[in-house]
N, C-alpha and C positions, 0 to 999 in steps of 0.2 A: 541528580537531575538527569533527566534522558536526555540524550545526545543525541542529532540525529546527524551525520557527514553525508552530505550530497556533493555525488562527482558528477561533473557538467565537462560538456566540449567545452574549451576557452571559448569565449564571445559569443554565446549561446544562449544567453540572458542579459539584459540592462541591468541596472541596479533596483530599477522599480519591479521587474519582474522576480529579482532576487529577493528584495524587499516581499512580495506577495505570497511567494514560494515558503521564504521562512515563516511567514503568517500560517499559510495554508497547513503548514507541517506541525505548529503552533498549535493549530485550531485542530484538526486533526486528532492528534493524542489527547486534547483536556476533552472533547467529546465523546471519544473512545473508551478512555481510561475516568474519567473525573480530574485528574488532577487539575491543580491550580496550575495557569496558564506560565507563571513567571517557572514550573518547574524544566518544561523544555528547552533546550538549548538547540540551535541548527546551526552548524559551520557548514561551508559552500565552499569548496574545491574546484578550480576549473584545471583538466588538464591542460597543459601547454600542447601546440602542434607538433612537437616530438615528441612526447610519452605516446608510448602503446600499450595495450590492453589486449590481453593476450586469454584466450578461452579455446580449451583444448590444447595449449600450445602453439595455437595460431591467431598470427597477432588481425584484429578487428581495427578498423578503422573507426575510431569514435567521431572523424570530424565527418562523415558521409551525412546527408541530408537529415535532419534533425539528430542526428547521435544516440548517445545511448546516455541513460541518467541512471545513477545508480545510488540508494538509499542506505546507508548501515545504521539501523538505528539500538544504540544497547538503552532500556528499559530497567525498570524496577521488577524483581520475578514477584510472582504470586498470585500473576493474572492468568485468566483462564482463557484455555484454547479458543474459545468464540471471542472475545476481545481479542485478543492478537490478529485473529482471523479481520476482524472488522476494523482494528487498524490500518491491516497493510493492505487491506482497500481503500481505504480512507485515502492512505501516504501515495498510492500508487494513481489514482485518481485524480487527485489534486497535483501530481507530478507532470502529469500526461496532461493535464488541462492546461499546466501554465508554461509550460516547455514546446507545446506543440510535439513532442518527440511521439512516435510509437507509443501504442501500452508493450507493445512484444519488446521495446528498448527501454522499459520501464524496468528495475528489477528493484528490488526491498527488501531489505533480511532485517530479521530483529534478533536479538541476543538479548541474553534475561542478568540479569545481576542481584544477587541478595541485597537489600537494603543494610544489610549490615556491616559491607562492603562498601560503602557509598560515603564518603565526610565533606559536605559541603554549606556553606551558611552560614560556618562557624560549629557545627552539628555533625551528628550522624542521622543521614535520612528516617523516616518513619520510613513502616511497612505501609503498603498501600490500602488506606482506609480514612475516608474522610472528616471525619471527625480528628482523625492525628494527625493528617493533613493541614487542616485548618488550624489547630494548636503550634501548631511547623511555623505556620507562616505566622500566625498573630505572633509570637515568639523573637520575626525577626525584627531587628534594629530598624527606625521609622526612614532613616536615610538608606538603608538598603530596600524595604517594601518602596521609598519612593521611586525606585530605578523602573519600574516598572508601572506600566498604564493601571490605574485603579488597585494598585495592590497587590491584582492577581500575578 
């Protein structure tokens, strides 16, 4: 499943704002990509006020006025440059809309990963295509599609 780790200043978001962000980051790659919505995952990091963040070797203040939000998100590979492209607009977008931070303290990388690489569900992921996509998920156990709104 893609992962996406977002680092935030500590207290830099509510829970509902957190809540929308992982939505948004959610919504984001299944419009991008096609996947089924249950395949992304977002964990949310807040630094504490003593961690630094250090670019160049000189350390940045992430708690200055809106901070800086940073996105790693590792992907299924076999997509193509314009989708990644239209992703991490997508990520960076909806990062900067619901953070209020900068887009310049917005940053996003994506990392690609073989699907054959991937064991999660009980499974080894499919390659990304929807048709085995959709075979993925009908597939899974009724109490695990239930974890998730509609299935998806």
């Amino acid at each position: 499943m893609p992962t996406y780790v977002v680092r935030i200043p500590a207290g830099l978001l509510n829970d509902a704002k957190k809540d929308a962000l992982a939505q948004a980051i959610t919504e984001a790659h299944h419009k991008s990509t096609g996947a089924p919505h249950l395949f992304a995952q977002v964990v949310i990091d807040e630094d504490s006020p003593t961690r630094k963040r250090y670019i160049g070797g000189k350390p940045q203040l992430t708690a200055e006025p809106g901070g800086h939000v940073w996105i790693r998100g590792d992907i299924r590979g076999g997509r193509s440059a314009e989708l990644r492209e239209d992703l991490l607009r997508r990520l960076a977008k909806a990062a900067q809309e619901i953070t209020g931070v900068s887009i310049d303290n917005v940053w996003v990388y994506l990392s690609t990963m073989e699907p054959s690489t991937i064991f999660e569900f009980g499974d080894v992921v499919p390659v990304p295509d929807p048709a085995k996509e959709a075979a993925f998920v009908a597939g899974l156990a009724p109490d695990v599609r239930a974890k998730f709104p509609n299935g998806k």
